[in-house]
PyMOL CGO cylinders between C-alpha atoms (Angstrom):
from pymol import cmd
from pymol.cgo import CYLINDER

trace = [
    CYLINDER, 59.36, -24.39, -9.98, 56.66, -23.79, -7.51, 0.3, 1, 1, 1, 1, 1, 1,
    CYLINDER, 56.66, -23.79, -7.51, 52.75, -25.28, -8.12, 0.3, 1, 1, 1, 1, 1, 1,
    CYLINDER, 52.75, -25.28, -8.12, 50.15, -22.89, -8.06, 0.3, 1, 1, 1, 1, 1, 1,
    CYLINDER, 50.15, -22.89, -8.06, 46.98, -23.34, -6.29, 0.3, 1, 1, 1, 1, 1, 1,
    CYLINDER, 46.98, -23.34, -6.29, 44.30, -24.23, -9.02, 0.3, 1, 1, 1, 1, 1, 1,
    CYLINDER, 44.30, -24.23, -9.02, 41.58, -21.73, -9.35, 0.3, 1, 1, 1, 1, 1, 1,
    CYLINDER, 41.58, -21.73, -9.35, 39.23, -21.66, -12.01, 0.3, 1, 1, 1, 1, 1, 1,
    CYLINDER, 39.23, -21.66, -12.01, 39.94, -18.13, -12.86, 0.3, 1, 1, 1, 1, 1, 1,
    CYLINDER, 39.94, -18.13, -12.86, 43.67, -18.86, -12.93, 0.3, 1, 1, 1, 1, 1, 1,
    CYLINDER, 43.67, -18.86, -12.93, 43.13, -21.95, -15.02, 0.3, 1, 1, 1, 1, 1, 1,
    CYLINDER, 43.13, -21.95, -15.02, 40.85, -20.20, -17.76, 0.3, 1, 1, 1, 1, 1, 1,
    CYLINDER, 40.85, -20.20, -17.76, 43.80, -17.55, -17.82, 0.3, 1, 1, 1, 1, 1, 1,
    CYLINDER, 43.80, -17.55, -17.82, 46.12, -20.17, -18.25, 0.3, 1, 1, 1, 1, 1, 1,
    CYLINDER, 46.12, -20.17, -18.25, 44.86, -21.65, -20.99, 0.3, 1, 1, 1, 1, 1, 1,
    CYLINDER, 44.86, -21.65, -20.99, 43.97, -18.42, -22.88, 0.3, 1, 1, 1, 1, 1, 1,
    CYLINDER, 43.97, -18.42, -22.88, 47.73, -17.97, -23.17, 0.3, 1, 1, 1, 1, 1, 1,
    CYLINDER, 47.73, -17.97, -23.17, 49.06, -21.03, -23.51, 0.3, 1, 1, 1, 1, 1, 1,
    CYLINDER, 49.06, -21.03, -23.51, 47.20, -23.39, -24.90, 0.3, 1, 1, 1, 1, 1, 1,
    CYLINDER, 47.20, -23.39, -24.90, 44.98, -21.21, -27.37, 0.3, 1, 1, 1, 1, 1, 1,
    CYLINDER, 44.98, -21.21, -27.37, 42.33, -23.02, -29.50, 0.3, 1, 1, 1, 1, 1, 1,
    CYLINDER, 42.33, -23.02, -29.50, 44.03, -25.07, -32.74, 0.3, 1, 1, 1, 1, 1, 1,
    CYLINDER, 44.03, -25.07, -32.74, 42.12, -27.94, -35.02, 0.3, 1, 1, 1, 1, 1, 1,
    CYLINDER, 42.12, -27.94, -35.02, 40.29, -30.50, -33.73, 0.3, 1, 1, 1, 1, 1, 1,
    CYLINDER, 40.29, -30.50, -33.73, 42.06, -34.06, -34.52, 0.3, 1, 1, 1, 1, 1, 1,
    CYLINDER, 42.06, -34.06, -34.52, 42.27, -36.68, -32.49, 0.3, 1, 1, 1, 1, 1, 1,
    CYLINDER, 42.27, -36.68, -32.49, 45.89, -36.49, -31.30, 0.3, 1, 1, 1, 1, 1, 1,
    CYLINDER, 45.89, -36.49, -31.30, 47.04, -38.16, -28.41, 0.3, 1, 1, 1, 1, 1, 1,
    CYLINDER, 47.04, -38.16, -28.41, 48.03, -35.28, -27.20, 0.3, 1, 1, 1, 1, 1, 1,
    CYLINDER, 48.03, -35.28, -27.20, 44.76, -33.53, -27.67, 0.3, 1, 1, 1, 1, 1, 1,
    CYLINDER, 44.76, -33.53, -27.67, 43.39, -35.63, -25.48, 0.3, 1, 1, 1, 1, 1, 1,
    CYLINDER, 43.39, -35.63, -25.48, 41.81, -34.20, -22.47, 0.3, 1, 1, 1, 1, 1, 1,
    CYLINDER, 41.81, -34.20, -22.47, 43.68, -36.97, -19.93, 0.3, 1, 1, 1, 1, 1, 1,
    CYLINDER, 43.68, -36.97, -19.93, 47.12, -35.82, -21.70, 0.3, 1, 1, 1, 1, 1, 1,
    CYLINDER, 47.12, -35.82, -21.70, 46.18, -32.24, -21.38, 0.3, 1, 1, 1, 1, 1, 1,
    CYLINDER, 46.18, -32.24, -21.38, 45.59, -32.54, -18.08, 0.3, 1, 1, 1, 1, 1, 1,
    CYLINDER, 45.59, -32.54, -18.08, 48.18, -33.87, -17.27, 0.3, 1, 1, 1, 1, 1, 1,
    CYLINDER, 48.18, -33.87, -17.27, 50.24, -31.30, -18.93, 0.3, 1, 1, 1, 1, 1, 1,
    CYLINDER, 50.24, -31.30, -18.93, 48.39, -28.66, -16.75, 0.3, 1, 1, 1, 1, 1, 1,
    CYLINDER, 48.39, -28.66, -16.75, 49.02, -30.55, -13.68, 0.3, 1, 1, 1, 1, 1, 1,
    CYLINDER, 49.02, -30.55, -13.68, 52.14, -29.89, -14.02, 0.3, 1, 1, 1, 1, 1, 1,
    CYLINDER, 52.14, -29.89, -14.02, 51.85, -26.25, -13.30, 0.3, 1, 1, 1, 1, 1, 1,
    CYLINDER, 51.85, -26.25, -13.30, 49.21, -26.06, -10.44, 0.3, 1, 1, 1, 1, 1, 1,
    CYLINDER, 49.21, -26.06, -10.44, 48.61, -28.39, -7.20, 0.3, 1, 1, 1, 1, 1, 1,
    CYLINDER, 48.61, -28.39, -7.20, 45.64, -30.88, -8.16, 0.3, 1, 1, 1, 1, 1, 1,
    CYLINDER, 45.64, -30.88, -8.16, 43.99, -32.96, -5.35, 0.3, 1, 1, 1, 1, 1, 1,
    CYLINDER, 43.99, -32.96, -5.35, 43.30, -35.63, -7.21, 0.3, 1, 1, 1, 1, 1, 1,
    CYLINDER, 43.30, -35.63, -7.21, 43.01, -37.33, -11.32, 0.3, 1, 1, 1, 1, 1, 1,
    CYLINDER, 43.01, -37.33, -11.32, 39.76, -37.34, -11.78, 0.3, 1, 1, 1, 1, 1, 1,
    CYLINDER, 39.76, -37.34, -11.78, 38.85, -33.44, -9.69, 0.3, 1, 1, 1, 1, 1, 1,
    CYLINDER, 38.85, -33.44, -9.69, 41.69, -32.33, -12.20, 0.3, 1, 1, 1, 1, 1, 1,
    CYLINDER, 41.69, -32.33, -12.20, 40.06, -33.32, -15.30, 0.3, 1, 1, 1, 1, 1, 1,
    CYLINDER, 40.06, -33.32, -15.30, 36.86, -32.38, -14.37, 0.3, 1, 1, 1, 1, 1, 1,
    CYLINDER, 36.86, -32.38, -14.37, 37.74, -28.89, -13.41, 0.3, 1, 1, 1, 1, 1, 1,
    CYLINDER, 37.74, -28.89, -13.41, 39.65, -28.82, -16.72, 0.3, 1, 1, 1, 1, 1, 1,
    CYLINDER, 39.65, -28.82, -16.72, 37.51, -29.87, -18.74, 0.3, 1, 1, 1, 1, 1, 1,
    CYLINDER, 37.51, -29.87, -18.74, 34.78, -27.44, -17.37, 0.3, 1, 1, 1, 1, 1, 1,
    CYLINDER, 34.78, -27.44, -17.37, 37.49, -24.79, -18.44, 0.3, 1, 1, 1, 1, 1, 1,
    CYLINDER, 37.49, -24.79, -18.44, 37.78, -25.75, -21.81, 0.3, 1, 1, 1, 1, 1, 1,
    CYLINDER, 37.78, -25.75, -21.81, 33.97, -26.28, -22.09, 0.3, 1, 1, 1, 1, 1, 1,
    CYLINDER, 33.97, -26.28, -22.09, 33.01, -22.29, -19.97, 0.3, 1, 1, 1, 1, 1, 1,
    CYLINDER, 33.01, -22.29, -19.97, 35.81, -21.20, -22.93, 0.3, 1, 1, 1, 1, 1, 1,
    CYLINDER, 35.81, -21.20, -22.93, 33.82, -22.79, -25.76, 0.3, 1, 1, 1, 1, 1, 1,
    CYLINDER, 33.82, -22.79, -25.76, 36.48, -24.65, -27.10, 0.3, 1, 1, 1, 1, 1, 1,
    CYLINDER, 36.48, -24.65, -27.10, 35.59, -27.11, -29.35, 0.3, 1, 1, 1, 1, 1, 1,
    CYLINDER, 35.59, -27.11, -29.35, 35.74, -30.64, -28.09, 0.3, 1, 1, 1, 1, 1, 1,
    CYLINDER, 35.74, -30.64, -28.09, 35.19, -34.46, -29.39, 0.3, 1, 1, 1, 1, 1, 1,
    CYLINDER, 35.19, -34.46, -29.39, 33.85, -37.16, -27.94, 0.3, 1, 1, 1, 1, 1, 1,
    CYLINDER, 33.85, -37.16, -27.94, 34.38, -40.22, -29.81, 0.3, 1, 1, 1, 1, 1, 1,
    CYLINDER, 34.38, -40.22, -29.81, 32.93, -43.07, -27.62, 0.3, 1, 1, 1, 1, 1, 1,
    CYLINDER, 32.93, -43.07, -27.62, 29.19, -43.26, -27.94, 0.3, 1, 1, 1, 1, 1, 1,
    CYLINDER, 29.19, -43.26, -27.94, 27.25, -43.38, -24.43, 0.3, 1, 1, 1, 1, 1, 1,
    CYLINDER, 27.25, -43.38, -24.43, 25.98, -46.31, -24.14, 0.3, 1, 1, 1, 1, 1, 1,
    CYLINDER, 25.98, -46.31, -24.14, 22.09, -46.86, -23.13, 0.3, 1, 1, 1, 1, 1, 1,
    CYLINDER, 22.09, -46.86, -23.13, 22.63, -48.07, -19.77, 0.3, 1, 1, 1, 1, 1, 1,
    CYLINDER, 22.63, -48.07, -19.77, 25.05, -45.55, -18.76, 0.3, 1, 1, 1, 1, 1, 1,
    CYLINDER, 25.05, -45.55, -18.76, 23.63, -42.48, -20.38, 0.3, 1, 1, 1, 1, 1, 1,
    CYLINDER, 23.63, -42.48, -20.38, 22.44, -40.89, -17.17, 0.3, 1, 1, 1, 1, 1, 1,
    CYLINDER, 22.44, -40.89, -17.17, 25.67, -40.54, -16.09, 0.3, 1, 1, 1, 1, 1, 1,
    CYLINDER, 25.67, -40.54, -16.09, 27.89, -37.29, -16.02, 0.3, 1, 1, 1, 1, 1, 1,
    CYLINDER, 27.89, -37.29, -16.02, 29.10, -36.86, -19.27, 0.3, 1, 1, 1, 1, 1, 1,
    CYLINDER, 29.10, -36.86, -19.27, 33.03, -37.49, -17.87, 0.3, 1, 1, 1, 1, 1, 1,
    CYLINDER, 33.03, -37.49, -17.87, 31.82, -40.66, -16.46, 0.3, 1, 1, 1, 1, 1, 1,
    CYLINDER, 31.82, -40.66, -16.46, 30.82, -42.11, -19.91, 0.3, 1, 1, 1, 1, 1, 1,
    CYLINDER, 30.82, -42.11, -19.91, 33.30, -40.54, -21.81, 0.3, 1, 1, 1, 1, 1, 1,
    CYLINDER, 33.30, -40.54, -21.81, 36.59, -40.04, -19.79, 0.3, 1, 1, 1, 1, 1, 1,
    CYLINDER, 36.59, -40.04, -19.79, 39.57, -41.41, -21.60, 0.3, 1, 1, 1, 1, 1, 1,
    CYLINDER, 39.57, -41.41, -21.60, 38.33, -40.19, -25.10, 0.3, 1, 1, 1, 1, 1, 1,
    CYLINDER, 38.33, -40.19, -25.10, 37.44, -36.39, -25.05, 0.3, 1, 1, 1, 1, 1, 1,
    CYLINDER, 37.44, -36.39, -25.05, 39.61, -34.28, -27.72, 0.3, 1, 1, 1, 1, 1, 1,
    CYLINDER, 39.61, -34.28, -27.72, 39.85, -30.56, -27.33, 0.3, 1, 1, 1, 1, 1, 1,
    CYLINDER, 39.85, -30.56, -27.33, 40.63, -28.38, -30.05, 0.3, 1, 1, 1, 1, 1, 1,
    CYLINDER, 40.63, -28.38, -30.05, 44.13, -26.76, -29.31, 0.3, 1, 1, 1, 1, 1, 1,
    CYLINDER, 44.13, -26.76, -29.31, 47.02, -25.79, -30.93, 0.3, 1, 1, 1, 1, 1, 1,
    CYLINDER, 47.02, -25.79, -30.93, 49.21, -28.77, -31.06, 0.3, 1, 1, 1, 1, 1, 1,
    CYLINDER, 49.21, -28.77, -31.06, 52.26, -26.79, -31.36, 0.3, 1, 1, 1, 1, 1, 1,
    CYLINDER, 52.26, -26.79, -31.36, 52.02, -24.67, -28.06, 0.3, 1, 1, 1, 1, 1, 1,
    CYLINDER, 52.02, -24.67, -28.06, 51.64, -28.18, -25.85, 0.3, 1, 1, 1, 1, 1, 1,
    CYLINDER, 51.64, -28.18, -25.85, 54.92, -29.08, -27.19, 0.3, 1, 1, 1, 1, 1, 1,
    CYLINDER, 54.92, -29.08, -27.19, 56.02, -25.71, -26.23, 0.3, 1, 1, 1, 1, 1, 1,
    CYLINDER, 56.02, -25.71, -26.23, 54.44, -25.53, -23.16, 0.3, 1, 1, 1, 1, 1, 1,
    CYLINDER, 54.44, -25.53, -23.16, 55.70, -28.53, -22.22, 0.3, 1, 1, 1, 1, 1, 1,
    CYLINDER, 55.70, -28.53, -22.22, 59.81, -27.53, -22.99, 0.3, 1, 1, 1, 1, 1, 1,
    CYLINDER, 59.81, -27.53, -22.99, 59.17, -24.13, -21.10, 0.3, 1, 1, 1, 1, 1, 1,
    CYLINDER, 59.17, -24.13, -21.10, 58.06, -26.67, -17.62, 0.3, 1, 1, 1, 1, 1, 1,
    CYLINDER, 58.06, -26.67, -17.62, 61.21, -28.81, -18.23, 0.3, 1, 1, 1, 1, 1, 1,
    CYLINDER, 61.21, -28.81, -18.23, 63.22, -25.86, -18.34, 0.3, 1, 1, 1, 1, 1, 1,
    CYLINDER, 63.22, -25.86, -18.34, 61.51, -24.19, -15.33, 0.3, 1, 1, 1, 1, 1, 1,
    CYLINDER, 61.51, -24.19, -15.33, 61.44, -27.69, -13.44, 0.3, 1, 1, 1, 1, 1, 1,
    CYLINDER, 61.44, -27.69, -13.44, 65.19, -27.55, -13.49, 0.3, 1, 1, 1, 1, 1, 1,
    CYLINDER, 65.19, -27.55, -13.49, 65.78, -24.09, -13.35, 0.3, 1, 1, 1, 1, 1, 1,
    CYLINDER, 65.78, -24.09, -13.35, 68.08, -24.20, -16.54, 0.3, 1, 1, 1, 1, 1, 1,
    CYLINDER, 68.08, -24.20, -16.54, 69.96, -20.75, -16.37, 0.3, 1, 1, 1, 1, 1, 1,
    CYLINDER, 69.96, -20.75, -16.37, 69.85, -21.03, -20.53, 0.3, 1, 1, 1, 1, 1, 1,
    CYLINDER, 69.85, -21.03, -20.53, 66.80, -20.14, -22.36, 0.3, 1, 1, 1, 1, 1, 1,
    CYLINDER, 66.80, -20.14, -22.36, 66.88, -21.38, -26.00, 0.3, 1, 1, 1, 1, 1, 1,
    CYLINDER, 66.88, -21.38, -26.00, 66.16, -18.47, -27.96, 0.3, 1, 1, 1, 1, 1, 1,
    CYLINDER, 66.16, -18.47, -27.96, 63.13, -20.10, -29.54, 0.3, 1, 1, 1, 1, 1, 1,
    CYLINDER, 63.13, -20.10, -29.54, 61.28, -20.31, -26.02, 0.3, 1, 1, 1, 1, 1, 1,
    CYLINDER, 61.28, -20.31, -26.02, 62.68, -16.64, -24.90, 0.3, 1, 1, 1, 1, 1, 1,
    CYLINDER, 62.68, -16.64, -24.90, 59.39, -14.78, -25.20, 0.3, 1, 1, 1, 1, 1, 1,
    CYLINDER, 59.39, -14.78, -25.20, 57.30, -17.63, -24.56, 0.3, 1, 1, 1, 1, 1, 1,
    CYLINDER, 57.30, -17.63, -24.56, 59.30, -18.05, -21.44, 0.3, 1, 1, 1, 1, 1, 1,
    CYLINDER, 59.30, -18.05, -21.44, 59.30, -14.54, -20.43, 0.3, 1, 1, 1, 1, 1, 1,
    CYLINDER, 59.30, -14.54, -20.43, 55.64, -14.37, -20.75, 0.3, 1, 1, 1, 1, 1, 1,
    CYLINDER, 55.64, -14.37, -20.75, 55.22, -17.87, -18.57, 0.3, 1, 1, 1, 1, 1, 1,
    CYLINDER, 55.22, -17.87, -18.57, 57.40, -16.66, -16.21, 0.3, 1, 1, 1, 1, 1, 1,
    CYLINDER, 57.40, -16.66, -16.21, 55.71, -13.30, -15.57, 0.3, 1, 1, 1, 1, 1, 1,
    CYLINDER, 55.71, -13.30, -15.57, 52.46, -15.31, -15.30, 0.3, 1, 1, 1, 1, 1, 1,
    CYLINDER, 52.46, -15.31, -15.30, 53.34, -17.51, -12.51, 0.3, 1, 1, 1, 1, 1, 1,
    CYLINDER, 53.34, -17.51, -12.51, 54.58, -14.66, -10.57, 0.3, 1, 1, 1, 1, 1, 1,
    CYLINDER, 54.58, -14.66, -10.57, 51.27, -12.54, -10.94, 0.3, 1, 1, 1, 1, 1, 1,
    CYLINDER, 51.27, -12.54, -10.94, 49.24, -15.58, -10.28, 0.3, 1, 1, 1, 1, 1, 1,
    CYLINDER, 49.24, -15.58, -10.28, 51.45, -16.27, -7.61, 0.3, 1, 1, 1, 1, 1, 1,
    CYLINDER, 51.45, -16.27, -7.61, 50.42, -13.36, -5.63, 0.3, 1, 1, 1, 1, 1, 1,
]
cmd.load_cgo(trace, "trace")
């Protein structure tokens, strides 16, 4: 599978329909480090902490709810809000299409020739996204 160049427009797209907004718990997997590293996956990042700020500017210009659960402490409250809070943000998505999302990238990582029928559309429609972001 070929990475995409990351562009905010193609990221926003991205996680319109993929990762659409779900309850907010605070899931490992929720987590906006783990997410990001699930989108990372997908598109050619520079580097950790450009990635999760770009991403998490997606997920905030898409008004998805998040949760911070560290408090910002007095002597670092100046500080950009990723600064204080990076390793405990939550965003509300569907926990269920990360897990997908996820099986559809192994499967496209090794170019499997067999799609599990379960994945078929979802892999169809990933598929046909890469290829019109791709040009």
């Amino acid at each position: 599978m070929k990475m995409m160049p990351m562009s905010n427009e193609s990221l926003e797209q991205f996680i319109k329909q993929f990762l659409p907004e779900g309850v907010l718990a605070h899931n490992e997997n929720l987590e906006l480090m783990s997410i990001s590293k699930l989108i990372a996956r997908v598109y050619q990042t520079v580097n950790e902490s450009d990635t999760v700020e770009i991403i998490f500017n997606a997920f905030y210009n898409l008004r998805y709810p998040m949760s911070v659960v560290e408090p910002v402490h007095e002597s670092r409250k100046f500080l950009p809000y990723l600064t204080t809070n990076s390793h405990r943000i939550y965003v509300a998505i569907d926990s269920s299409r990360i897990i997908e999302i996820n099986n559809l990238l192994e499967i496209a990582i090794r170019q499997e020739p067999l799609i599990p029928s379960e994945l078929k559309d979802a892999y169809r429609n990933f598929s046909q996204f890469m290829s019109n972001t791709a040009s």
